[in-house]
C-alpha positions as CSV (number, residue, x, y, z in Angstrom):
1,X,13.5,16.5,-33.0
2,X,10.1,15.4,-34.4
3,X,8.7,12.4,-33.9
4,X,6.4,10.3,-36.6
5,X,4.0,7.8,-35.3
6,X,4.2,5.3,-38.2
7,X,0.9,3.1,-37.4
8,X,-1.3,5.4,-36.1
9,X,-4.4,2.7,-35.2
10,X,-1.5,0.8,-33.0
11,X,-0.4,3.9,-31.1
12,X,-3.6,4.7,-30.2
13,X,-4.5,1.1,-29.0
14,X,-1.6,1.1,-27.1
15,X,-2.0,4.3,-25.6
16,X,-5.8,2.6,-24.7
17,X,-4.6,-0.4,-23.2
18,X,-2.4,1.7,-21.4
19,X,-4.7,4.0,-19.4
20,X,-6.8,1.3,-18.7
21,X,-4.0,-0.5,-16.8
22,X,-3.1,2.5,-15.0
23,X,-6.8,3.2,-14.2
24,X,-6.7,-0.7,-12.7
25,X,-3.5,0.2,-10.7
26,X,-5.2,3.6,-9.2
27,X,-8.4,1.1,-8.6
28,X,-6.8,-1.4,-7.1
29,X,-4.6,1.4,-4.6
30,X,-7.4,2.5,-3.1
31,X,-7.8,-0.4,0.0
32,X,-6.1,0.5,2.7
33,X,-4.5,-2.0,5.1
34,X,-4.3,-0.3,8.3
35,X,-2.4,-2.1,10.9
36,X,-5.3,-2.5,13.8
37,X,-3.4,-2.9,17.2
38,X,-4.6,-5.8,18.8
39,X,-4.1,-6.5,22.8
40,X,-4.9,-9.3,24.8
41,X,-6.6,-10.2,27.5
42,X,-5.7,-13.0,29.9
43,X,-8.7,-15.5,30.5
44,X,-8.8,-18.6,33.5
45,X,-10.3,-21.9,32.5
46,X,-13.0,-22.6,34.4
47,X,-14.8,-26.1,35.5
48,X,-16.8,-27.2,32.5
49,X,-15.2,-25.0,29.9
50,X,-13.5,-25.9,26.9
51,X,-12.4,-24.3,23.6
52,X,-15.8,-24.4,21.9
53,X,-17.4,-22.7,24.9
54,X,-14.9,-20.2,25.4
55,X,-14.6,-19.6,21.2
56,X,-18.6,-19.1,21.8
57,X,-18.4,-16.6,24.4
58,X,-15.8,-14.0,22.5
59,X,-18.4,-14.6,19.3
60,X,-20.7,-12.7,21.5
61,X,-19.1,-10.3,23.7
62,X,-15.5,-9.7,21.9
63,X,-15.2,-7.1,19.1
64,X,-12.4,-9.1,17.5
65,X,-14.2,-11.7,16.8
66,X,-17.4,-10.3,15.6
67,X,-18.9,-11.9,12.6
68,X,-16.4,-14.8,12.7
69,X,-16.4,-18.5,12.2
70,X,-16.3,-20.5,15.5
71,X,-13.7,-22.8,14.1
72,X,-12.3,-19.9,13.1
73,X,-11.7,-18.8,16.5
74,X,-10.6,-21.7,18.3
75,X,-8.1,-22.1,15.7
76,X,-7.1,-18.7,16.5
77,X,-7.0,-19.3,20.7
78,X,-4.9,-22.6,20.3
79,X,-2.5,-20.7,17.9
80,X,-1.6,-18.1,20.4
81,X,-2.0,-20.7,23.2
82,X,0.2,-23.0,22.0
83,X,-2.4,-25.5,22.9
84,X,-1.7,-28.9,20.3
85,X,-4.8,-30.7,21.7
86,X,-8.5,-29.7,22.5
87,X,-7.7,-30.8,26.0
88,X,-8.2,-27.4,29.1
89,X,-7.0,-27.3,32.3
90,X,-9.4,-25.8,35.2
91,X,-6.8,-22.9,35.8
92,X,-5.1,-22.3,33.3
93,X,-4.2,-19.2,31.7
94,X,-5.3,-18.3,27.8
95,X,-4.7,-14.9,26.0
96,X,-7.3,-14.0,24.3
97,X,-7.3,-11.3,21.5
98,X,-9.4,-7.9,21.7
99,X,-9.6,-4.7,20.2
């Protein structure tokens, strides 16, 4: 069985455009997303805290949150705290996320 390539330009253009899309799938294949196992840590509210403060803190002395936006972070704590409002309790319990 032979085969005859009619429009040779074409075939080759294609065959082109065709390693370059496999080249952009290899490319593209090559970031990993490795599932990082994240733990918590339980944290008291103290007198005088509030999210900002404690959002500061972990900016400073938490991995996890290295490099992040404050805002970013308190969004994050009142996620996983369930907490709708901005309001803290002195006593209550927050889980906060490390690596």
């Amino acid at each position: 069985m032979k085969i005859t390539i009619v429009n040779k330009s074409k075939f080759i253009r294609s065959l082109i455009i065709l390693g370059v899309l496999i080249i952009l799938i290899l490319l593209g294949m090559t970031n990993t997303y490795s599932k990082t196992e994240i733990a918590y840590k339980e944290d008291y509210i103290l007198n005088g805290d509030t999210l900002w403060s404690v959002a500061e803190e972990q900016t400073h002395t938490n991995e996890y949150y290295k490099n992040k936006d404050i805002r970013e972070v308190i969004y994050e704590i009142k996620k996983i705290n369930n907490i709708e409002s901005g309001n803290l309790e002195i006593g209550q319990k927050i889980l906060i996320p490390y690596l």
